[in-house]
Every structure is written in structure tokens, then in C-alpha cells.
N, C-alpha and C positions, 0 to 999 in steps of 0.2 A: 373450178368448184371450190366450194368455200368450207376448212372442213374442221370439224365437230369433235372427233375425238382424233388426239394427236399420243400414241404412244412412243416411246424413246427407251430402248436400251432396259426395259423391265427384266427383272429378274427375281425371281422368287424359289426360296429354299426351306424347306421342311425337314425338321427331324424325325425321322422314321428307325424308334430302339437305339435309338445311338448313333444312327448313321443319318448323314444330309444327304439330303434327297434332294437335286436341282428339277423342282417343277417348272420356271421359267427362266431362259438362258439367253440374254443379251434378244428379246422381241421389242420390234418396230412395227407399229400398225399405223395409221394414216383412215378415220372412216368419216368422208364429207356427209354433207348436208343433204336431205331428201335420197338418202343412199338404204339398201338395206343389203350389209355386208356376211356373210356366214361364213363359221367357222366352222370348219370340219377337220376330222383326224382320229386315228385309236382311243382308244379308253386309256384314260392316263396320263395323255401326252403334254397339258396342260391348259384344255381350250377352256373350262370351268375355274381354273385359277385366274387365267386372264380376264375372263370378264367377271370374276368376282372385285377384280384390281380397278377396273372400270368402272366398275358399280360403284367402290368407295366402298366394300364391305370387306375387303382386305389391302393390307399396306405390301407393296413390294420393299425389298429388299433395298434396291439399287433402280435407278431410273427416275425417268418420269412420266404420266401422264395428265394431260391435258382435258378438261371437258367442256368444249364451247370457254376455252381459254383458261377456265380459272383448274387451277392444281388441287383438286381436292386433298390431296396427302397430305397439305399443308397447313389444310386448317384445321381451327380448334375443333375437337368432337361435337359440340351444340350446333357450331357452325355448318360441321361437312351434315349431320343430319339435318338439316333444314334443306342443306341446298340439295341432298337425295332426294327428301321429301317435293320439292320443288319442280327437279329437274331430272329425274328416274326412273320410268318404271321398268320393274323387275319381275317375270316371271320364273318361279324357281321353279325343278325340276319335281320337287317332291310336294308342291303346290304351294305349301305353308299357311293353309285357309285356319282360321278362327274357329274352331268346332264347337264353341257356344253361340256364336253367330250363323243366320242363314248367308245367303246368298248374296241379297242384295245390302246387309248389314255388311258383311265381307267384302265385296266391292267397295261400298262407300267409304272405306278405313280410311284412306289416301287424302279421299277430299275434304274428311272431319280432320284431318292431321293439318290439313294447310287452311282451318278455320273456317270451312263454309258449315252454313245449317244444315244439323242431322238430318231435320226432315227433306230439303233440298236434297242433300248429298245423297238420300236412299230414291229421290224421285229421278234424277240421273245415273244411278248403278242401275234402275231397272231398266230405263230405254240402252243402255250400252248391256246389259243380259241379252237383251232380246236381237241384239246384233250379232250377238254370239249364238244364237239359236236358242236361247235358255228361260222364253219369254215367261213359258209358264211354269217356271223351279224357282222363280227369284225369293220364294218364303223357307225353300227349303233347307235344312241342314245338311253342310256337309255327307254326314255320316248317310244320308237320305239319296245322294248321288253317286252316281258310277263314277271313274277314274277321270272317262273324257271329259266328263259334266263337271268335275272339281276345276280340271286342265281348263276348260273354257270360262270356268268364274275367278281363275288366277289372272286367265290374259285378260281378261276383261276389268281387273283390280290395276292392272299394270297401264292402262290406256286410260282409267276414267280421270285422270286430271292431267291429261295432257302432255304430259310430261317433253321436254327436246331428246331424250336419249330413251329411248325401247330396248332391254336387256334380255335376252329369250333364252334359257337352257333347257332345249329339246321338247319347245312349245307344240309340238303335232304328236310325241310321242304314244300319247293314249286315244289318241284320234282316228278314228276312222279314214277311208281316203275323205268321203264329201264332204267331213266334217274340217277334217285336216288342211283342203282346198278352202272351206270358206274361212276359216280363220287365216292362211296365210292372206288370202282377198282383203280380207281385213286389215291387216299389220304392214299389207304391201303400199294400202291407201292412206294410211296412215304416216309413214313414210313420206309420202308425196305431199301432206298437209305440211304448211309454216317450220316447212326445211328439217323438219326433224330426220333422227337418225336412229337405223334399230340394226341391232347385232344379236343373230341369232347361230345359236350352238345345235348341230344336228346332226343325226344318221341318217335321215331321212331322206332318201335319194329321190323319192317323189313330188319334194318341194326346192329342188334346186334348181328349178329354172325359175323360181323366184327373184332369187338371190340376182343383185346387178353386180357384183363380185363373190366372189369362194374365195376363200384363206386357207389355206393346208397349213395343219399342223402336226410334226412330230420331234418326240424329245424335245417338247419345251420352247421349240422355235417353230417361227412361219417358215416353210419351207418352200412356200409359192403362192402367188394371190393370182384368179385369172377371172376374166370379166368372163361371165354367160355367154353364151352363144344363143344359146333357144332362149327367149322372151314369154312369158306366159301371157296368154291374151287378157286383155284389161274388161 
């Protein structure tokens, strides 16, 4: 298998009041193509540092990582933002929606960043809203939405341009179970589209048979990666 993201030896250290704090400690990840890998582990341990390192939205210390080959650490800032915008999406935790934007204005951000037409770019955030269950909010604001309804116009900002790399930190968390199954449905088939690869961070023990590998993490390091067992039906 052919693989997508190639971590080496990452290490990442924070000052906390005068003391370092090793959040990541000599990690090695390896996540191929058409894979969708989860990382699990305590609060703390470093699994949101890690994929922030992989996003290209923080620099490690020591190491390397790889994304579909090229080293994003390496490049110039105008550079590595293009090729996020390109080659990324990101669901953050705390949603990060545009609160003077609706729904489908919020979506469409990604595909106005890599120059397609406004109005195109809002006529495909709404058919991928409605994939999310969100057919009929696509006008509304933010502030006009529940928690899951924000959660589900973030993952659906993080898919609409296609991106090869799918970034998830604790994408089910505000979700209901049904809600929470058809969004991984979705992220699972995505996955499966033009080799991409998605790495998603969770507590949620409900969607681990998703996952075609679990990453344990604690103190900073992978402490074991094991392929599923149970398959969710397709």
C-alpha cells in the first residue's frame, strides 16, 4: 500500500510557566492511501499536537513529516498555505465556523480560497450540507445551530474541495449515535474515493470499528497501532 502520510521521529515541547513540557516524544506514524487511521489515548497525551503537526498548523521541534511526499515544514509560509488549502481538510474540535457567515457561506470558504466562483462554491456546499443531514439550515447562522448542526457544517467545510488528507479532532463528539454513524458513513467513503487518507482523533468508542487501524497514544508516544477486527457494514 502506497502511503500518504509518513511521520519520523516528531517531537514537540512546550513551555508551561517555565517548565518544558515534552508533548511529543521521538512518534513514528506511517497512514497509507484509502486508509482511515484513529488515534486514540488520555487527554493530554499528545494526539491534537500530532495532528496539528500534520495539518501544517504547527512546526515540530525535531523530526519529520511527510504529506503525499512533499515536507510541508519546509516550506515558505505562502507556500505551506496553499498546499493546506489544496491538500487538507481540517475539522477542528471547537468547529471554528465564521459567525457572520451562514452555513453554506461557511462551507464554501475552502473552495473560494482555491478560486472557484462564489456562487458555484455556495451551489456545492449546499448539495454536500445535505449529505450531512443539513439540507434545510444551509442559510442559517451559526449562532441559529445546535452544537451537532455547527459539527456537521465543519466536516462538511473540511470534504467540500476534496482535499487527499482528512484531519478529524473528535468529529462525532456533539453527535448523536445516528447522526454520528452517518457522518463516519460518510468520511469512511470518502476515504475509499482517489486514495485519499483521513486521520481522525476520538473517545468515541462507538465509531471504532470504523477505523482500519487504532493508534494508541500515551505520553507523547504511539504505544501500539492494531488493525480492527469488527468491520462496520458498508
Amino acid at each position: 500500500m502506497t502511503i500518504a502520510i509518513d511521520c519520523q521521529n516528531l517531537t514537540k515541547t512546550y513551555d508551561s510557566d517555565g517548565q518544558k513540557v515534552m508533548a511529543l516524544t521521538g512518534v513514528n506514524l506511517a497512514i497509507h492511501q484509502a486508509e482511515l487511521m484513529m488515534l486514540v489515548g488520555p487527554s493530554g497525551c499528545g494526539k491534537t499536537t500530532l495532528i496539528s503537526i500534520i495539518a501544517g498548523i504547527l512546526d515540530q521541534d525535531e523530526g519529520h513529516c511527510w504529506i503525499y511526499g512533499q515536507d510541508v515544514n519546509k516550506l515558505a509560509s505562502r507556500d505551506r498555505l496553499k498546499f493546506r488549502a489544496q491538500n487538507i481538510g481540517f475539522v477542528f474540535q471547537a468547529y471554528n465556523l465564521l459567525p457572520a457567515l451562514n452555513a453554506a457561506e461557511n462551507v464554501a470558504v475552502p473552495l473560494i480560497i482555491n478560486g472557484m466562483k462564489r456562487s458555484q462554491a455556495e451551489r456545492k456546499a449546499v448539495e454536500l450540507l445535505a449529505q450531512v443531514g443539513l439540507a434545510e439550515r444551509y442559510r442559517s447562522l451559526p449562532a441559529q445551530l445546535s452544537g451537532g448542526q455547527q459539527q456537521r457544517v465543519a466536516i462538511a467545510r473540511a470534504l467540500v474541495h476534496e482535499p487527499r488528507l482528512i484531519v478529524c479532532d473528535e468529529p462525532t463528539s456533539a453527535l448523536d449515535h445516528q447522526n454520528g454513524q452517518l457522518i463516519m458513513q460518510l468520511l469512511k467513503q470518502v476515504a475509499l474515493q482517489n486514495n485519499r487518507a483521513l486521520i481522525i482523533v476520538t473517545h468515541d468508542a462507538r465509531i471504532f470499528s470504523f477505523a482500519d487501524r487504532i493508534a494508541h497514544m500515551d505520553d507523547g508516544r504511539i504505544t501500539d497501532i492494531e488493525a480492527t477486527v469488527l468491520k462496520h457494514p458498508d
